[in-house]
C-alpha positions as CSV (number, residue, x, y, z in Angstrom):
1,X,0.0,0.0,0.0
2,X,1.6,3.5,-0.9
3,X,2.2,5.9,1.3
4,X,-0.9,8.3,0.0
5,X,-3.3,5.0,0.4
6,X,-2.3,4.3,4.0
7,X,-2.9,7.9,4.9
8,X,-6.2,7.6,2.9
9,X,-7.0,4.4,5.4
10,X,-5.9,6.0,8.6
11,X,-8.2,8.9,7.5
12,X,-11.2,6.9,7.3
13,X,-10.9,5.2,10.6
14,X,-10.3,8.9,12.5
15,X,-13.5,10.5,10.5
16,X,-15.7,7.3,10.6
17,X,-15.0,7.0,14.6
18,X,-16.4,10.9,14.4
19,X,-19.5,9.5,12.5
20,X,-20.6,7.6,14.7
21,X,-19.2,9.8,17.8
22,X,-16.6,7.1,19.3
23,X,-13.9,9.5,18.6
24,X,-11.6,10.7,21.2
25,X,-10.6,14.6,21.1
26,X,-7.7,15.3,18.7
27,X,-4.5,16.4,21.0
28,X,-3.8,20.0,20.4
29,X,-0.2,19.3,19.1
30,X,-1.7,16.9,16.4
31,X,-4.7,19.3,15.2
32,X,-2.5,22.3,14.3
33,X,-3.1,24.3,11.4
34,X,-2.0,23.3,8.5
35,X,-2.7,24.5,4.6
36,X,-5.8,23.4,2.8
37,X,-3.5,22.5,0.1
38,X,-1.6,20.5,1.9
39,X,-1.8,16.8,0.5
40,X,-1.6,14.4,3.2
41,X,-4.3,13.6,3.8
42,X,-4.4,12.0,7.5
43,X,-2.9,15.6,8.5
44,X,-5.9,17.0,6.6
45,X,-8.1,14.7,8.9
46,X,-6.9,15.1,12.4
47,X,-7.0,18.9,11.9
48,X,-10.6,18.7,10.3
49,X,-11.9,16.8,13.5
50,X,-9.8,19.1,16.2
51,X,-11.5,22.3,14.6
52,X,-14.8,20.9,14.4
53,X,-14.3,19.3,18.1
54,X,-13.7,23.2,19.2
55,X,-16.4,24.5,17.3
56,X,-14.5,25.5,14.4
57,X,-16.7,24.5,12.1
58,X,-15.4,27.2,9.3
59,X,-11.8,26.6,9.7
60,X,-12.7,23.1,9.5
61,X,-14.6,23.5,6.0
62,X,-11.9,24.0,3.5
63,X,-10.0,21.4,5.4
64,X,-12.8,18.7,4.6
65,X,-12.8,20.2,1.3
66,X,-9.6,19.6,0.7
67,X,-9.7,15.9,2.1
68,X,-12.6,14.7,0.0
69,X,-11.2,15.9,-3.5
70,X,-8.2,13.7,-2.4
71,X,-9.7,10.4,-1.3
72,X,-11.7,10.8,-5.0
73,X,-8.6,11.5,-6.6
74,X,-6.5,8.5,-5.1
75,X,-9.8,5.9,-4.7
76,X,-12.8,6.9,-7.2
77,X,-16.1,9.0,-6.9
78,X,-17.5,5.9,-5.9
79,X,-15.7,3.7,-2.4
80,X,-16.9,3.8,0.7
81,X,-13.8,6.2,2.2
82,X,-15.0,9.1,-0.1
83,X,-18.7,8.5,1.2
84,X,-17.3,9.1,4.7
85,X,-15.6,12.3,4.0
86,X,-18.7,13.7,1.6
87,X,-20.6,13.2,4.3
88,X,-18.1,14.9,6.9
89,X,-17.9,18.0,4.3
90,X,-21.9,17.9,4.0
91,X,-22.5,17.9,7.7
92,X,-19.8,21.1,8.3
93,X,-22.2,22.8,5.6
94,X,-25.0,22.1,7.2
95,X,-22.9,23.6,10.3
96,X,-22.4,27.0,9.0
97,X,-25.6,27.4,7.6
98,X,-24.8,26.0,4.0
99,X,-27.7,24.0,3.4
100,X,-28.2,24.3,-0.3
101,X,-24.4,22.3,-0.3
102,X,-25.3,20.1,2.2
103,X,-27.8,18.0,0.6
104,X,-26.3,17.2,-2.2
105,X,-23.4,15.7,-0.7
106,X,-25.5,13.7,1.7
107,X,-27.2,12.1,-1.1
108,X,-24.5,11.5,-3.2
109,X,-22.5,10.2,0.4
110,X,-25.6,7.7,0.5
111,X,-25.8,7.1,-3.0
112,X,-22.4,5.4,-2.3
113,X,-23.2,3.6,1.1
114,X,-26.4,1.9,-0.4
115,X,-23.7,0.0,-2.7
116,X,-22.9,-2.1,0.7
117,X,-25.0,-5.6,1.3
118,X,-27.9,-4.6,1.9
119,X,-27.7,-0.6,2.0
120,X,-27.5,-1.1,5.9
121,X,-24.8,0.1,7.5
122,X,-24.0,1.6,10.4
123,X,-22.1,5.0,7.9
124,X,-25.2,4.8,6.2
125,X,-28.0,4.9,8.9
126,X,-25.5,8.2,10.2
127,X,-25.5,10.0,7.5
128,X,-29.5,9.5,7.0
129,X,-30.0,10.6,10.2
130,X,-27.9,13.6,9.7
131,X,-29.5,14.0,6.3
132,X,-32.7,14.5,8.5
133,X,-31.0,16.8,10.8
134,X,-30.6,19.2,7.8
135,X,-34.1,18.4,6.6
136,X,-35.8,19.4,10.2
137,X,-33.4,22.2,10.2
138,X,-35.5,23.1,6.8
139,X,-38.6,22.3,8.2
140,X,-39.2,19.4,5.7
141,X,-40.1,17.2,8.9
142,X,-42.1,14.4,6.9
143,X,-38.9,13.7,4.6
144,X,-36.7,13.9,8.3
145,X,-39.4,11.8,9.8
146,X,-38.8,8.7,7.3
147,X,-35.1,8.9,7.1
148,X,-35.2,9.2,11.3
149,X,-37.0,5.7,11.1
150,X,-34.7,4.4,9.0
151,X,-32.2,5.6,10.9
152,X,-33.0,3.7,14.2
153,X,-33.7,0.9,12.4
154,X,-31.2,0.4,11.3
155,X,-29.0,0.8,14.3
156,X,-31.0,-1.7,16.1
157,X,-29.9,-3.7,13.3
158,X,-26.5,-3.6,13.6
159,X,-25.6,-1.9,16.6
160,X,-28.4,-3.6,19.0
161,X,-31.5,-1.9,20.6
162,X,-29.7,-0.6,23.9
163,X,-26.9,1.3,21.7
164,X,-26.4,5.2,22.8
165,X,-26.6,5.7,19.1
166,X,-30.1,4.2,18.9
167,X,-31.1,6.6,21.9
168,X,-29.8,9.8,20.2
169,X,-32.5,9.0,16.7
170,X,-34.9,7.4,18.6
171,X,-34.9,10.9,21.7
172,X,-34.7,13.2,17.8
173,X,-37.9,11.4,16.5
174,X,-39.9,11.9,20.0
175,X,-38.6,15.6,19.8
176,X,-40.2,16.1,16.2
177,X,-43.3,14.1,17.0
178,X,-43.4,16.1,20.4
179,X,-43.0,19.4,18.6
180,X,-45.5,18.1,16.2
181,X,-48.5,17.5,18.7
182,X,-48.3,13.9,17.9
183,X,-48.3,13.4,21.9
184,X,-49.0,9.5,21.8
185,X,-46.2,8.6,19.2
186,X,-43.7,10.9,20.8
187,X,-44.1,9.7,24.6
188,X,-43.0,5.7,24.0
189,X,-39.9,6.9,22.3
190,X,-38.8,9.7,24.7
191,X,-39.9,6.3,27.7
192,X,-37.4,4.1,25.2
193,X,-34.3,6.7,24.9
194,X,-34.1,7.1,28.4
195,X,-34.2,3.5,29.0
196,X,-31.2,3.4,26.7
197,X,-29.4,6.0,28.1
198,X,-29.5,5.4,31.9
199,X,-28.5,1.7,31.0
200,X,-25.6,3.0,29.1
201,X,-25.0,6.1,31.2
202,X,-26.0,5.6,34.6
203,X,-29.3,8.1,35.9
204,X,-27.4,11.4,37.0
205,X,-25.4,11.4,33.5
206,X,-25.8,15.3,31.8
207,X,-26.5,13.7,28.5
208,X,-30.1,12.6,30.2
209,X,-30.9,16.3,31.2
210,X,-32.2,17.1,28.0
211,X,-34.2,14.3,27.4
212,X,-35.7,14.6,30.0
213,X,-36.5,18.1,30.2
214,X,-38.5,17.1,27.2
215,X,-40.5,14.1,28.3
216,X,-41.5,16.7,31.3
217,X,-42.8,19.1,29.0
218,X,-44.8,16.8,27.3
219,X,-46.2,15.4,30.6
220,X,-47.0,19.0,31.1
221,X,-49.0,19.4,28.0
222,X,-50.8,16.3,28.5
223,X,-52.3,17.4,31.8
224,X,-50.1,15.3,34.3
225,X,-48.4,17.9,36.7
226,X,-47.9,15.5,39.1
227,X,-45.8,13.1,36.7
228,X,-44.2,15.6,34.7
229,X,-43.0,17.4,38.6
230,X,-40.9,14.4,39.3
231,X,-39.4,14.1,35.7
232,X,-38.1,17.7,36.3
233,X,-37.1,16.9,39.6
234,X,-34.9,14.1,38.1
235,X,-33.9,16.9,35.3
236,X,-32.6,19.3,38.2
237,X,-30.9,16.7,40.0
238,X,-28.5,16.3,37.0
239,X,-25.4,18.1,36.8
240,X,-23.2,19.6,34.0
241,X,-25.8,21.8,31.6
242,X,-28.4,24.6,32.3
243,X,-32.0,23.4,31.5
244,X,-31.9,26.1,28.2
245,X,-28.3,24.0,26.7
246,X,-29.8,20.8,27.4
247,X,-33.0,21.9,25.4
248,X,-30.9,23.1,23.0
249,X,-28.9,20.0,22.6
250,X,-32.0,17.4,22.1
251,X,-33.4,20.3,19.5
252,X,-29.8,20.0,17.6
253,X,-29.6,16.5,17.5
């Protein structure tokens, strides 16, 4: 394997652990800036992921740019590694407010991932779920709706029912059935997600505040006070956010 191939692989693994949120932060001295012509491409890839990691998401764009045109270069328009970084580039579009560019790599990124056995994959079911993060985002909820479903099937699929990955589409599709009014479809899943994540995360973890904060709300407007009291009560017992973030974060998702 050359030397621009074996960058090429290392890439993938970094970027696909960052898909499906296993990664662990970039160190600073290895996410340094470095030119968006630059042509190694692993370089390229732990600098994209320590900008976006610190919210760069603008500095990270040409970066990602850069890192996609090479992985077509070297492998095709049409493996599996330039499906990974397309949908990387689409999702820091989507970031910065580009959502015309978005799309279009997101299909094309699934386009490619539908070539796999199947068409189920766990790349695949993370890019349709971001897919329908950009289409909520664009308030084009039944299209986000049916790739949301897909999503979590998916995942069940191939990464089990009890995954934290399963939790994070299935909490997204109570949110957008919550905000919705579709009260009955939205409660089960909001139950299921935080059966998920206190198994994975233990009961006080932050990333349940949000979640939460949610299935209170919809307590709320379903007339239970009483129930949706001790939800909250659960909610403020958690450390780590302010109720507003952890709104924010289950709204982002």
């Amino acid at each position: 394997m050359s030397d621009q191939s074996s960058g090429i692989a290392s890439g993938l693994l970094a970027v696909a652990c960052l898909l499906i949120g296993t990664v662990s932060p970039v160190p600073a001295q290895q996410a340094s800036p470095i030119s968006q012509g630059s042509d190694d491409i692993m370089d390229l890839t732990k600098a994209m992921i320590g900008l976006q990691q610190a919210g760069k998401h603008a500095e990270a764009l040409p970066l990602a740019e850069r890192a996609a045109a090479l992985s077509e270069q070297s492998l095709g328009p049409d493996h599996q590694t330039v499906a990974v970084y397309l949908d990387q580039l689409a999702w820091l579009h989507h970031l910065v407010g580009n959502r015309a560019k978005a799309e279009p790599l997101f299909k094309r990124a699934l386009a490619i991932q539908s070539q796999i056995k199947n068409g189920e994959h766990v790349a695949a079911a993370a890019t349709s779920y971001k897919l329908a993060l950009l289409y909520r985002a664009m308030g084009r909820d039944r299209e986000a709706e049916k790739l949301m479903r897909q999503a979590a099937a998916v995942r069940v699929k191939t990464l089990g029912p009890k995954h934290s990955g399963v939790a994070t589409v299935v909490g997204s599709l109570a949110v957008l059935y919550q905000d919705q009014g579709r009260y009955q479809k939205a409660e089960p899943l909001f139950v299921q997600a935080l059966a998920i994540e206190e198994n994975q995360q233990g009961v006080l973890h932050p990333a349940l505040k949000a979640t939460l904060e949610r299935y209170a709300k919809l307590l709320r407007d379903t007339n239970r006070p009483e129930q949706a009291t001790q939800v909250e009560t659960r909610a403020k017992a958690i450390s780590g956010t302010s109720p507003s973030e952890a709104s924010k974060e289950l709204s982002s998702r």
